[in-house]
Residue frames as qw, qx, qy, qz and C-alpha x, y, z in Angstrom:
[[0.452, 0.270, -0.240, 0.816, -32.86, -199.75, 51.11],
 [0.162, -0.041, 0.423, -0.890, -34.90, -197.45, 52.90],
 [0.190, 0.276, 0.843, -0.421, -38.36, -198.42, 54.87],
 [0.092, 0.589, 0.747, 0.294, -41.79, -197.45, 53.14],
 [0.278, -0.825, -0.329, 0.365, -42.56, -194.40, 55.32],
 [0.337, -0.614, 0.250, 0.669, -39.47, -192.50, 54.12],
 [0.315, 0.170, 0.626, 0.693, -40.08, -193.03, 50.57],
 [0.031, -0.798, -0.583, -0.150, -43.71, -191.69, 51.15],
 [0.238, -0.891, 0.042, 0.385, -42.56, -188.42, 53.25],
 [0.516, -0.301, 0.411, 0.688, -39.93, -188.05, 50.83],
 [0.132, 0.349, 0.628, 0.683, -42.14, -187.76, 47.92],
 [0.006, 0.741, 0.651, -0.163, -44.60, -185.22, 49.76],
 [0.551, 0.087, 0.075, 0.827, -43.68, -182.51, 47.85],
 [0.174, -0.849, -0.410, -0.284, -46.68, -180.55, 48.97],
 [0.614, -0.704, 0.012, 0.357, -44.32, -179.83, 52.48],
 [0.771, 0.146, 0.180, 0.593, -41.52, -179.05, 50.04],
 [0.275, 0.654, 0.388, 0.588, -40.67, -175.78, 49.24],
 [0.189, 0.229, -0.139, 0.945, -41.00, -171.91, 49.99],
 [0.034, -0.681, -0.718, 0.136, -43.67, -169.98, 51.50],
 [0.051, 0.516, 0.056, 0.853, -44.59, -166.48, 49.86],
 [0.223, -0.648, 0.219, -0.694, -44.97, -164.06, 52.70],
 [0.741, -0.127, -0.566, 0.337, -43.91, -166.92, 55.25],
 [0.157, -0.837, 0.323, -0.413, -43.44, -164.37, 58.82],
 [0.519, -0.576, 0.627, 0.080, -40.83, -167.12, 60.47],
 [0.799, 0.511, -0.312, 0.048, -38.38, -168.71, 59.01],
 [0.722, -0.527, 0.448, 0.008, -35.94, -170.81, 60.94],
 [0.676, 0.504, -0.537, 0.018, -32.56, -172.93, 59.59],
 [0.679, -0.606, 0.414, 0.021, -30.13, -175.58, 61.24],
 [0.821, 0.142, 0.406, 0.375, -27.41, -177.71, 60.29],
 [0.222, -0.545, 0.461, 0.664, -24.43, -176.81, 58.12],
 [0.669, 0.717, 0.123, -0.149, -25.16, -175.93, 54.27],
 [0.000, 0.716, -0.674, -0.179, -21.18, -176.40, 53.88],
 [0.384, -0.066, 0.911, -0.137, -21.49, -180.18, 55.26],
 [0.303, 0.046, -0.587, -0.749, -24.67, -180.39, 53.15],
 [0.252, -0.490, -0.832, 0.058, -27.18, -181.33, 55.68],
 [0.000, 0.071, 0.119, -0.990, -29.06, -178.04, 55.90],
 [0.036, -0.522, -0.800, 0.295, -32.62, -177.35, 57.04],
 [0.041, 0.015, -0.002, 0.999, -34.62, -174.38, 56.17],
 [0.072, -0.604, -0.780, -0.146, -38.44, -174.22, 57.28],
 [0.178, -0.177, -0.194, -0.948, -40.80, -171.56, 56.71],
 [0.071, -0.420, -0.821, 0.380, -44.02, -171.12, 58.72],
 [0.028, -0.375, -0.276, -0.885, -46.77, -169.02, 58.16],
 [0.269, -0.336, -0.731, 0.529, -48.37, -167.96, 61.47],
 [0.297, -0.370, -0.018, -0.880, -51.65, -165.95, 62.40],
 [0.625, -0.517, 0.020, -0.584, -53.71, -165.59, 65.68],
 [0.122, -0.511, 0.845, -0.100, -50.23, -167.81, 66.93],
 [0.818, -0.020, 0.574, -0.030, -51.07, -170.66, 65.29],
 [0.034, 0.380, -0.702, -0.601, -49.38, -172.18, 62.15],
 [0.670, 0.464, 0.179, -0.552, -51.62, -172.21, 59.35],
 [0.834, 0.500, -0.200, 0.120, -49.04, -173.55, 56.86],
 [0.390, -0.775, 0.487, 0.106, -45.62, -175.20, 56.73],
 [0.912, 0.394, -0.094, 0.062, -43.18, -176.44, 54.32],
 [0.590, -0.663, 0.293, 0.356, -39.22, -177.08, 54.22],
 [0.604, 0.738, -0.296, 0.050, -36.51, -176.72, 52.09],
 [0.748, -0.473, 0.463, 0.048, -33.97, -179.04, 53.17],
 [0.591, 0.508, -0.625, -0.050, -30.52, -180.19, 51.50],
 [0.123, -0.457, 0.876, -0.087, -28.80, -183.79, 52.00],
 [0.178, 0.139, 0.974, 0.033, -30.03, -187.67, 52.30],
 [0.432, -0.387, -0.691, -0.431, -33.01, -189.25, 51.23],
 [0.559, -0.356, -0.622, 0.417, -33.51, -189.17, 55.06],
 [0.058, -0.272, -0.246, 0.929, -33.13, -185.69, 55.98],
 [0.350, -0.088, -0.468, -0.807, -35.84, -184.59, 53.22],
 [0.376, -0.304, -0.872, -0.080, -38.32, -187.39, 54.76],
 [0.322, -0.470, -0.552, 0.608, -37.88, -186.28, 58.05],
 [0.006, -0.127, 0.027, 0.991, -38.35, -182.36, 57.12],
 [0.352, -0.220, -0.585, -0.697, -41.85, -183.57, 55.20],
 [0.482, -0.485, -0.722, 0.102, -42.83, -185.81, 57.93],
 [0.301, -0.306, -0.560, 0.709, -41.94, -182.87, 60.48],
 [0.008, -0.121, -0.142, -0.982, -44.09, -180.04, 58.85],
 [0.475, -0.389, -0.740, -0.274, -47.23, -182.31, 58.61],
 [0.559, -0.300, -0.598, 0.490, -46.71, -182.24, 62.77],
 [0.108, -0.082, -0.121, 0.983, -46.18, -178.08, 62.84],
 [0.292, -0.390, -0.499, -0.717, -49.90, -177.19, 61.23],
 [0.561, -0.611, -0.485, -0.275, -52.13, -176.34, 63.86],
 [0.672, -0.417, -0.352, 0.500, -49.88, -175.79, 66.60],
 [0.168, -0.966, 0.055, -0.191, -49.84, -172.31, 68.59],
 [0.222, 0.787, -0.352, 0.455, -46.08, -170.89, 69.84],
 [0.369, -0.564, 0.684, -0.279, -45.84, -172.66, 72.76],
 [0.918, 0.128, 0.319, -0.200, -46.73, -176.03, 71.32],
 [0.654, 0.675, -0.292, 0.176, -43.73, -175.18, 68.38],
 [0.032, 0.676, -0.651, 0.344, -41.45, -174.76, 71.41],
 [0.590, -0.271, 0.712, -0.268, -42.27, -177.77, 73.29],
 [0.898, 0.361, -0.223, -0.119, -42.68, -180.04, 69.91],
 [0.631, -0.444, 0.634, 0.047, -40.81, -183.51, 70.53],
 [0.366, 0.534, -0.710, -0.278, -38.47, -184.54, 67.59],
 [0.161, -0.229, 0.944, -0.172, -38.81, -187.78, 68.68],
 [0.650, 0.485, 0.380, -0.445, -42.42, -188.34, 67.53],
 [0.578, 0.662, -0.110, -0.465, -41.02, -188.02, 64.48],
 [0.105, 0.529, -0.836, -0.097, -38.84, -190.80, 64.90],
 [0.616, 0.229, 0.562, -0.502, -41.56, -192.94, 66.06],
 [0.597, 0.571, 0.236, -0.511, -43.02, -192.48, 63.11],
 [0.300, 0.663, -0.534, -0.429, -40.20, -192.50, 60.13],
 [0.983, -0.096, 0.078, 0.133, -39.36, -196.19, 61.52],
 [0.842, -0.378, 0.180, 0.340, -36.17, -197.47, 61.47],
 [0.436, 0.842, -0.239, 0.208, -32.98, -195.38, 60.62],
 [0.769, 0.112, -0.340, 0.529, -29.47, -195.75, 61.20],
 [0.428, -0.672, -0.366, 0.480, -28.23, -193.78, 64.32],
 [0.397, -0.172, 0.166, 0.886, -26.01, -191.18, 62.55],
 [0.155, -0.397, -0.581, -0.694, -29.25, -190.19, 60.52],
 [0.335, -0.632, -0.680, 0.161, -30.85, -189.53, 63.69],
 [0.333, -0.295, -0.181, 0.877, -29.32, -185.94, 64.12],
 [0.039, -0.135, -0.390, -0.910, -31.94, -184.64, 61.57],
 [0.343, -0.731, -0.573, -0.143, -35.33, -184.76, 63.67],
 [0.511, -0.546, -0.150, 0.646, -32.68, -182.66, 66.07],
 [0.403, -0.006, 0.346, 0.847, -31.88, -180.56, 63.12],
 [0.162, -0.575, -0.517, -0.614, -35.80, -180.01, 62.74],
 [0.442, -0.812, -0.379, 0.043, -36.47, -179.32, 65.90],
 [0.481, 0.156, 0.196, 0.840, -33.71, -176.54, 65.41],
 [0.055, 0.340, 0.334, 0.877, -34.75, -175.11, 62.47],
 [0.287, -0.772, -0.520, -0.227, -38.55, -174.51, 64.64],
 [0.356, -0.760, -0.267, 0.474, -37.04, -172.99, 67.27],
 [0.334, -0.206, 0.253, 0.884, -34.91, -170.90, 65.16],
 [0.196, -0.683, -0.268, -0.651, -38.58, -169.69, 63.08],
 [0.472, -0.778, -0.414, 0.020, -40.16, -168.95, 66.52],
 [0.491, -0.484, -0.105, 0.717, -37.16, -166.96, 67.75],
 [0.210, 0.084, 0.418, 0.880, -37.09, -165.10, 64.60],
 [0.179, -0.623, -0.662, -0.377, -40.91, -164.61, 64.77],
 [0.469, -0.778, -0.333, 0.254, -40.89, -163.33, 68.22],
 [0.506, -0.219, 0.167, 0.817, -38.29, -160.84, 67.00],
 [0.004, -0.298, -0.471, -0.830, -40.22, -159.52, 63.95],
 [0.342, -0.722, -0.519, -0.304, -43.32, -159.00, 66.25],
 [0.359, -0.647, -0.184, 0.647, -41.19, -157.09, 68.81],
 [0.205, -0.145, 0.283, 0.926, -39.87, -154.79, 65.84],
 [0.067, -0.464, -0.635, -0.613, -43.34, -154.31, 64.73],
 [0.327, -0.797, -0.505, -0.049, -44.62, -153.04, 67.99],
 [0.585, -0.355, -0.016, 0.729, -42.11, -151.19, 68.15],
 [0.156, 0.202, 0.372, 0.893, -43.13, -149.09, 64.76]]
């Protein structure tokens, strides 16, 4: 039913999850519909040091969210904004098209931390 790759990223439940004192957090997708993204980043000296997701729907969305955090680590603020979802399709292997909207959904939820980051570091210099 589904490809090797996806079963593996599915089960990385290391990527899974919250991050205490996370400073971006980002979401996409509809938590009504139940395909709903929610990654957490933990950024110093603009680079992400850690990342994990918390992601509802398929076996598929989850995969992708594991496979896409792996990708975030190491990357500085302009590297989050110019990350290509499409690597991560590369990688997952073969999915049905409709299941493609969730590498889109991750590459969202990143911009949405980074916007949110760049917010919380304006309101700090601000204090």
């Amino acid at each position: 039913m589904y490809n090797q790759k996806i079963i593996e990223c599915f089960n990385k439940t290391e990527n899974l999850g919250e991050i205490r004192g996370a400073n971006a957090v980002g979401s996409a997708g509809n938590v009504g519909l139940g395909d709903f993204i929610r990654l957490y980043l933990k950024i110093e000296n603009e680079e992400v040091i850690e990342a994990k997701s918390k992601t509802f729907g398929c076996v598929v969305a989850i995969a992708i969210s594991a496979l896409g955090v792996d990708h975030l680590k190491g990357l500085n603020i302009d590297e989050l904004i110019a990350f290509d979802p499409e690597i991560i399709l590369q990688e997952i292997g073969e999915i049905p098209e409709e299941q493609k909207k969730y590498v889109y959904f991750f590459k969202d939820a990143v911009l949405d931390a980074v916007k949110n980051y760049n917010k919380r570091l304006e309101r700090e210099n601000r204090e």
